[in-house]
C-alpha positions as CSV (number, residue, x, y, z in Angstrom):
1,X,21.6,-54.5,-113.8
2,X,19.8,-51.9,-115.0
3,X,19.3,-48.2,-113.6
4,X,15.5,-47.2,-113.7
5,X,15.4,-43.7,-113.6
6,X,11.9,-42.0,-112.1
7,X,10.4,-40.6,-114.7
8,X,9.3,-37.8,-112.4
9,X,12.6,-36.4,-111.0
10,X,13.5,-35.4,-114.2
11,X,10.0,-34.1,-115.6
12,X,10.4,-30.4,-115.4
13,X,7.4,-27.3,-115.7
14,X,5.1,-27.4,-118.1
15,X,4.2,-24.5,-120.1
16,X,0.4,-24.0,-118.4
17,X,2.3,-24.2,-114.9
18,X,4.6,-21.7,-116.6
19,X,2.0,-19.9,-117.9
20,X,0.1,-19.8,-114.0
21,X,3.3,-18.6,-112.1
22,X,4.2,-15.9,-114.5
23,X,0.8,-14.5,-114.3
24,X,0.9,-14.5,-110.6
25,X,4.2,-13.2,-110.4
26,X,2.6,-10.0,-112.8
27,X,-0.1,-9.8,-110.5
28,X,2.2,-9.1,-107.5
29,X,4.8,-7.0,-108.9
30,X,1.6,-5.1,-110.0
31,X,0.0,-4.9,-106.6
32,X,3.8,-3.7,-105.2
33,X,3.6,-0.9,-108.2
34,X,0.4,0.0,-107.1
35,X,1.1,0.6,-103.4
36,X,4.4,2.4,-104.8
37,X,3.2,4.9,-107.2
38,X,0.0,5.2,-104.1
39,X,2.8,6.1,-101.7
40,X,4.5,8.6,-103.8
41,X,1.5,10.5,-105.0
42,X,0.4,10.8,-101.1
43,X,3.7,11.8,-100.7
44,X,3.8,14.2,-103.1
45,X,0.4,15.7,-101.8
46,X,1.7,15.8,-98.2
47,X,5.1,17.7,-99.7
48,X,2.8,20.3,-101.2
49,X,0.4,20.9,-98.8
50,X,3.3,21.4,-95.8
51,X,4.6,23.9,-98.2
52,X,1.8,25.6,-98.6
53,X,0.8,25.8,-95.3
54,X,4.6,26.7,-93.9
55,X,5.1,29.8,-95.9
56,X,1.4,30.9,-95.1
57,X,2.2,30.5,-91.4
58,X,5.2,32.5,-92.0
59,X,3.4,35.3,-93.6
60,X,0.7,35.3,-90.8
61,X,3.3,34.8,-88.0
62,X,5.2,38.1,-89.7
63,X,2.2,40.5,-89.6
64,X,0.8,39.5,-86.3
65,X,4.5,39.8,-84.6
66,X,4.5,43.0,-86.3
67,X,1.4,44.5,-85.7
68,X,1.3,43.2,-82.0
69,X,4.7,45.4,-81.5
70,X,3.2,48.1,-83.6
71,X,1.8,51.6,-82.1
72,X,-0.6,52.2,-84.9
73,X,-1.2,50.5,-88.4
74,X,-2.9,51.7,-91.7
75,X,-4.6,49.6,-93.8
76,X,-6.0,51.2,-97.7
77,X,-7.3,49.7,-100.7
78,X,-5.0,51.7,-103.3
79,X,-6.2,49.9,-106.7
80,X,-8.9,47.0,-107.5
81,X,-9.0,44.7,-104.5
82,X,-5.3,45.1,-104.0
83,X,-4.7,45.8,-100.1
84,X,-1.8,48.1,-98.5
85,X,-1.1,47.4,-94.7
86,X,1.6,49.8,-93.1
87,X,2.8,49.6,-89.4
88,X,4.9,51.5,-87.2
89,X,6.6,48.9,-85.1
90,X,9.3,48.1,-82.7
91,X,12.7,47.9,-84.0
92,X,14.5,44.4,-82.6
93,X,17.9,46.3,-81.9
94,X,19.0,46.1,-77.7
95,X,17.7,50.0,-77.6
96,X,14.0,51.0,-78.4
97,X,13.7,52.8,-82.0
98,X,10.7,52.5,-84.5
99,X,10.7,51.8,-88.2
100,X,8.1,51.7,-90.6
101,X,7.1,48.2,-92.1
102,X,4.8,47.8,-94.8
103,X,2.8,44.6,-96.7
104,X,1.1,44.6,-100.0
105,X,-1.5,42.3,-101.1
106,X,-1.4,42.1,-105.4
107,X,-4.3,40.2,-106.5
108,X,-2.7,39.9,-110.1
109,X,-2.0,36.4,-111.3
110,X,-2.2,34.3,-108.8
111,X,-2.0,36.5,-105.9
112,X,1.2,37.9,-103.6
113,X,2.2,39.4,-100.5
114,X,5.3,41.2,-100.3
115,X,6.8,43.1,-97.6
116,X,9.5,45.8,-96.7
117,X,10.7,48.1,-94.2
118,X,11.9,51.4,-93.5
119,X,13.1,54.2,-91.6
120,X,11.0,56.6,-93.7
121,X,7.2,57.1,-94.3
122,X,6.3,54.3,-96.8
123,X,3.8,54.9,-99.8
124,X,1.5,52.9,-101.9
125,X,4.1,51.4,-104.1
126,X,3.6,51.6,-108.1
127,X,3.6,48.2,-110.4
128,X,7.3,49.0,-110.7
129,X,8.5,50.3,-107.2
130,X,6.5,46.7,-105.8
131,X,9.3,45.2,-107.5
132,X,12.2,45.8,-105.2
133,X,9.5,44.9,-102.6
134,X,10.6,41.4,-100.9
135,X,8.1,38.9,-102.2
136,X,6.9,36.8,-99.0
137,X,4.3,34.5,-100.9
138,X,2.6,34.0,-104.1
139,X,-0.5,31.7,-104.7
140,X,-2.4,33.7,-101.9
141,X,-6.2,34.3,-102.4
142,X,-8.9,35.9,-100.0
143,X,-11.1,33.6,-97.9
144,X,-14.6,33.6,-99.9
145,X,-16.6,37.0,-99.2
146,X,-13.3,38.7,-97.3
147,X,-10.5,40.7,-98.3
148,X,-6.6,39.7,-97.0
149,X,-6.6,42.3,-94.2
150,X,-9.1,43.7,-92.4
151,X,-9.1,46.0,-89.7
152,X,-11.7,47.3,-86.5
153,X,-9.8,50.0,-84.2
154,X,-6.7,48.3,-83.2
155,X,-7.2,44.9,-84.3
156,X,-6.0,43.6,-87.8
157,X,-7.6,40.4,-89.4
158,X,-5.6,38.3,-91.5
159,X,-7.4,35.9,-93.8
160,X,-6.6,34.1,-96.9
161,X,-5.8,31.1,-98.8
162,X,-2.6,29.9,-99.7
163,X,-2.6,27.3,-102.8
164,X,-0.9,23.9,-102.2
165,X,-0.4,23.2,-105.7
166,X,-3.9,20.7,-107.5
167,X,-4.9,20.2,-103.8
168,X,-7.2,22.3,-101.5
169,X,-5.9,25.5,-100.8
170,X,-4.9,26.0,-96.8
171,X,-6.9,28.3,-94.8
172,X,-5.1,30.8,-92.6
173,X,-6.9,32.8,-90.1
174,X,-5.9,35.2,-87.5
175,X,-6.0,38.3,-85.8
176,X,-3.5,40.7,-83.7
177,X,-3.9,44.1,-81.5
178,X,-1.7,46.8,-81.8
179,X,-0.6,47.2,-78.5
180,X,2.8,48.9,-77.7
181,X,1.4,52.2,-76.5
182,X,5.1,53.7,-76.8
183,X,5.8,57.3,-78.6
184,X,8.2,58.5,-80.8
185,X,8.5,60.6,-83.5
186,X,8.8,58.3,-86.6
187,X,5.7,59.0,-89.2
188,X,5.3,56.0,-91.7
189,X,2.4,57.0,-92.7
């Protein structure tokens, strides 16, 4: 008696088979790198542009809360097309006093905005006083053909650009009315 194997059971891949299914098996794991190294770029754009667009809103949302609670605002041009904003606003303590706030637009490098406040007057700062200044944002431009601030009576205009890294820059755009109407006898400026 005599076992006949099948010749076929035993037969195992060839090399061209082989050769066929590792060359699919590259084409997938490509197409899955693909769609990975897609999702992390978009995610990396998203990541940047959120940025971007957060501490811009934050800057905006600071001068408009500001300048709405404010009685009167200045707004010079004290070197190049650098831009000084001071307000004399509402202190948030639970009884009414003022204090002096105050933003400054550098357009060196790549542009800023930096802020403070006081109880005192507040000047132009110099290179080196701007320093102990808070620094709100950097990367901020003017909107093509504007300046950062501008002002008509008792309105203030906020417009720039905020960079987001290789991607567009993000627009802000807004505008706020002095309008406490209160006295007092703080000066800032």
């Amino acid at each position: 008696m005599s076992l006949s194997q099948d010749g076929d059971s035993e037969r195992g891949y060839t090399l061209i088979e082989l050769i066929v299914y590792s060359s699919l098996l590259m084409v997938v794991v490509a197409v899955v790198a693909g769609l990975f190294i897609s999702g992390l770029t978009a995610t990396e754009r998203v990541q940047s542009v959120t940025e971007a667009t957060t501490s811009a809103q934050v800057v905006a949302d600071s001068i408009e809360t500001n300048v709405r609670n404010s009685t009167d605002f200045t707004l010079s041009t004290p070197a190049g097309t650098d831009q000084f904003l001071v307000a004399r606003t509402v202190n948030r303590d639970s009884t009414l006093s003022w204090q002096c706030v105050a933003w400054y637009y550098s357009a060196a490098g790549t542009g800023s905005i930096h802020f403070t406040q006081s109880n005192v007057a507040i000047l132009a700062p110099t290179v080196s006083e701007l320093q102990g200044w808070t620094l709100v944002q950097e990367g901020i431009a003017p909107v093509s053909g504007t300046n950062i601030f501008s002002a008509s009576g008792q309105q203030l205009t906020v417009n720039f650009t905020s960079l987001a890294g290789d991607h567009p820059p993000v627009v802000i755009s807004s505008s706020a009315t002095s309008r406490a109407g209160a006295s007092g006898s703080l000066t800032c400026f």
